[in-house]
C-alpha positions in Angstrom: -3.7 -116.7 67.2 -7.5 -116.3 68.6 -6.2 -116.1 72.0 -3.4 -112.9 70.5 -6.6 -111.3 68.6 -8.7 -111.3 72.1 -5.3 -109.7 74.1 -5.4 -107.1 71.5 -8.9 -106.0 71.2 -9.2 -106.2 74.8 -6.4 -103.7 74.8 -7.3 -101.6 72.1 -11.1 -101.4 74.3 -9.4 -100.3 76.9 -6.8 -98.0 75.3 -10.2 -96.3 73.6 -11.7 -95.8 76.8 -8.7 -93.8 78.6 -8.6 -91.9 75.7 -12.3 -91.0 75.6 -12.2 -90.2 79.6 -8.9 -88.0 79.0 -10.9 -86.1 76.3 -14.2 -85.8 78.3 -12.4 -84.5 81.3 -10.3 -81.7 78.7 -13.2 -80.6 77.4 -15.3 -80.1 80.4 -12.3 -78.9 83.0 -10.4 -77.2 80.1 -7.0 -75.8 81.3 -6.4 -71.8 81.4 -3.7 -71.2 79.3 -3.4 -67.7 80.3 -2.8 -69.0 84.3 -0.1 -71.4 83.1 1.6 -69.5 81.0 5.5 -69.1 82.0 6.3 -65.3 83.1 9.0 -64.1 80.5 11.1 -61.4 80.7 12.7 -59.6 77.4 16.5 -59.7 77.9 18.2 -55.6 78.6 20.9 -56.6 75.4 20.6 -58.4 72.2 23.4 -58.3 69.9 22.8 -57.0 66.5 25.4 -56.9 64.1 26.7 -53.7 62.6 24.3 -51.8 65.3 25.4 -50.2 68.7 23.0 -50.4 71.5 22.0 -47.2 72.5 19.0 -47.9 75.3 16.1 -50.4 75.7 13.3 -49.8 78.2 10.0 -51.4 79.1 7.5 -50.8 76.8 3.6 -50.6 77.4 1.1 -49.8 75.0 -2.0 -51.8 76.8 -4.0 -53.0 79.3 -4.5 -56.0 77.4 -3.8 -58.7 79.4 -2.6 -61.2 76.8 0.4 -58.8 76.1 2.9 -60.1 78.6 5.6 -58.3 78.3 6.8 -55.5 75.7 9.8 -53.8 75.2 11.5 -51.1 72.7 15.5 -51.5 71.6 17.1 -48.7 70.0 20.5 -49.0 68.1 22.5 -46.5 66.3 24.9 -47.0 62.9 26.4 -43.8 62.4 23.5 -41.0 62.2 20.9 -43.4 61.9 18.9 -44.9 64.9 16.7 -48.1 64.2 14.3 -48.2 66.7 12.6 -52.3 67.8 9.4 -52.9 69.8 8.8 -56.4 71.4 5.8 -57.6 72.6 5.0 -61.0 74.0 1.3 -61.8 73.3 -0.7 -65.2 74.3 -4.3 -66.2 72.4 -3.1 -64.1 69.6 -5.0 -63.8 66.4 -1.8 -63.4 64.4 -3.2 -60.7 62.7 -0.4 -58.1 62.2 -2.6 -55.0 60.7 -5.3 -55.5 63.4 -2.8 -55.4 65.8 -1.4 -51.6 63.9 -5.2 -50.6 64.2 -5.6 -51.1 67.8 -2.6 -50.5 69.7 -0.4 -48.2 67.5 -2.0 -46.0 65.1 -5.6 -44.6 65.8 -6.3 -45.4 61.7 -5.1 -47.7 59.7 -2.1 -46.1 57.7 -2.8 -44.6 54.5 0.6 -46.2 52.2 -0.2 -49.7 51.2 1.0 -52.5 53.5 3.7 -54.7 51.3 4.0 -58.1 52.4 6.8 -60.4 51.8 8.2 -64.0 51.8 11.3 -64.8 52.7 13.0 -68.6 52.7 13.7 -69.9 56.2 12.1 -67.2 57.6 8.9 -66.3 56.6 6.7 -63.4 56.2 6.7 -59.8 57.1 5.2 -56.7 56.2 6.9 -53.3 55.1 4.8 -49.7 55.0 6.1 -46.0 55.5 3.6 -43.5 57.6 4.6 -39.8 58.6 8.6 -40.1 57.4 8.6 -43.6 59.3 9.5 -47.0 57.3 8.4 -49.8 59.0 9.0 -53.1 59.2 6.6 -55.6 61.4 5.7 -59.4 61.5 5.0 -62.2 64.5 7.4 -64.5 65.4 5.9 -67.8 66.2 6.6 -70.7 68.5 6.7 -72.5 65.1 6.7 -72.5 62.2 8.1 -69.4 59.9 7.1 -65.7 60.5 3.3 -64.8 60.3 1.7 -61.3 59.3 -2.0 -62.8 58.6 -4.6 -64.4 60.4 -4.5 -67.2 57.8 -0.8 -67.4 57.7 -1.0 -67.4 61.6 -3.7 -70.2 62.1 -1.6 -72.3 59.0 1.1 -72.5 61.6 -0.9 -73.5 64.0 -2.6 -76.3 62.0 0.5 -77.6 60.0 3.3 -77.5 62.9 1.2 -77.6 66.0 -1.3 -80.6 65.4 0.8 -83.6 65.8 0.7 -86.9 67.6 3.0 -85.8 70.4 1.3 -82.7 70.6 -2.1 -84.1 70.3 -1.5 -87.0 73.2 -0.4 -84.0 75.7 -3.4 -81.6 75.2 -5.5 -85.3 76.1 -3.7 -85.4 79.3 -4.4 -81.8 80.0 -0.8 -80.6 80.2 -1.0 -78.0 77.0 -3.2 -76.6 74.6 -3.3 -78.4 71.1 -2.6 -75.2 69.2 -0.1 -72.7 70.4 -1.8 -69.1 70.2 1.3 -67.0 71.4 3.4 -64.6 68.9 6.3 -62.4 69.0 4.8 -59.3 67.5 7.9 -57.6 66.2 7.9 -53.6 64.7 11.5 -52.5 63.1 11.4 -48.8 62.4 13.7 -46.1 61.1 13.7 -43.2 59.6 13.1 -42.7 55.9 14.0 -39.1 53.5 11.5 -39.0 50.8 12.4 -40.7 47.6 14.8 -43.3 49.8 11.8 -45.6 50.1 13.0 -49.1 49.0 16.5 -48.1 50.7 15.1 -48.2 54.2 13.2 -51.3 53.5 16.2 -53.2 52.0 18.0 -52.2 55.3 14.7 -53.2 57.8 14.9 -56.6 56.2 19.0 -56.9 56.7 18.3 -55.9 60.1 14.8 -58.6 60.3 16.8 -61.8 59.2 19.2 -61.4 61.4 17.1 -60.4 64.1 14.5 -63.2 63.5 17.9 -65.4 63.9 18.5 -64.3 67.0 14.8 -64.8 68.3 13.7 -67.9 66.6 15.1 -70.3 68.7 15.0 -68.7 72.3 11.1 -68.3 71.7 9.8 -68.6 75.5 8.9 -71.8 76.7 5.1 -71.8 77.3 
């Protein structure tokens, strides 16, 4: 039994130290996620059910380097055309209305952002500016849909920080937390008084769209 207890300590001693030269080394020669990120390309065609594909193009509305890729979808049903932007973003804040405020409208918009919870989804937010109803939210790698910061970093903390996780980012291969997000804005457009209409059909058109994209996030 003495002779077991001095195998194990001796092992656990020298278990401790890889660990703690591992750690040193990530902390001093951090890796660039950014450099090591996987290129991803957004697919010409996704299905959508109920809606024609009419055109999707390449979409830029940066120089911000963390926005990989973008791209907007637009599908018809009957006289109305639903319009998608994608965007790809790495070291994202999660935050949905700072992301409104700098890359799509100059101000933030004056109707009141309505944010909602759905079950095996997750969050997303719905607003109407200039005859436009809106529906936007950030798919993450996992976890549910984000539209806060705090929802966001949540994610991060609760799905992200695991043992298997944890041992990798020691080793160097990955980050511990997984900064990237889908930033997703469903738009079509809305006749006054028809309000809650156009938001009951962005969120048919979300949940099946969040579906789609869930499990064919990019692989980092």
């Amino acid at each position: 039994m003495s002779s077991w207890k001095t195998i194990r300590i001796w092992l656990l001693g020298v278990l401790f130290i890889g660990v703690l030269c591992v750690l040193v080394k990530s902390i001093v020669f951090p890796p660039s996620q950014q450099s090591s990120v996987t290129p991803f390309v957004f697919p010409s065609t996704i299905p959508l059910p109920q809606w024609q594909l009419v055109d999707s193009v390449p979409l830029k509305i940066t120089d911000d380097s963390t926005f990989l890729a973008s791209r907007r979808y637009r599908y018809q049903q009957n006289p109305l055309t639903l319009t998608i932007d994608m965007h790809y973003i790495i070291q994202s804040s999660g935050d949905v209305q700072d992301f409104l405020k700098k890359h799509i409208f100059s101000e933030k918009s004056g109707a009141s952002i309505l944010i909602k919870e759905k079950s095996g989804v997750g969050f997303h937010a719905l607003f109407t500016k200039e005859g436009t109803a809106y529906l936007t939210s950030c798919i993450n790698p996992r976890g549910g849909s984000t539209v806060t910061f705090d929802q966001f970093r949540e994610n991060r903390n609760v799905y992200d920080v695991k043992p298997g996780r944890i041992m990798l980012w020691l080793l160097g291969f990955q980050e511990l937390r997984d900064f990237r997000c889908m930033w997703n804005m469903l738009s079509v457009p809305v006749e006054r008084n028809q309000r809650e209409e156009a938001y009951s059909l962005l969120e048919s058109v979300w949940f099946s769209w969040y579906a789609w994209w869930q499990p064919r996030f990019p692989k980092p």
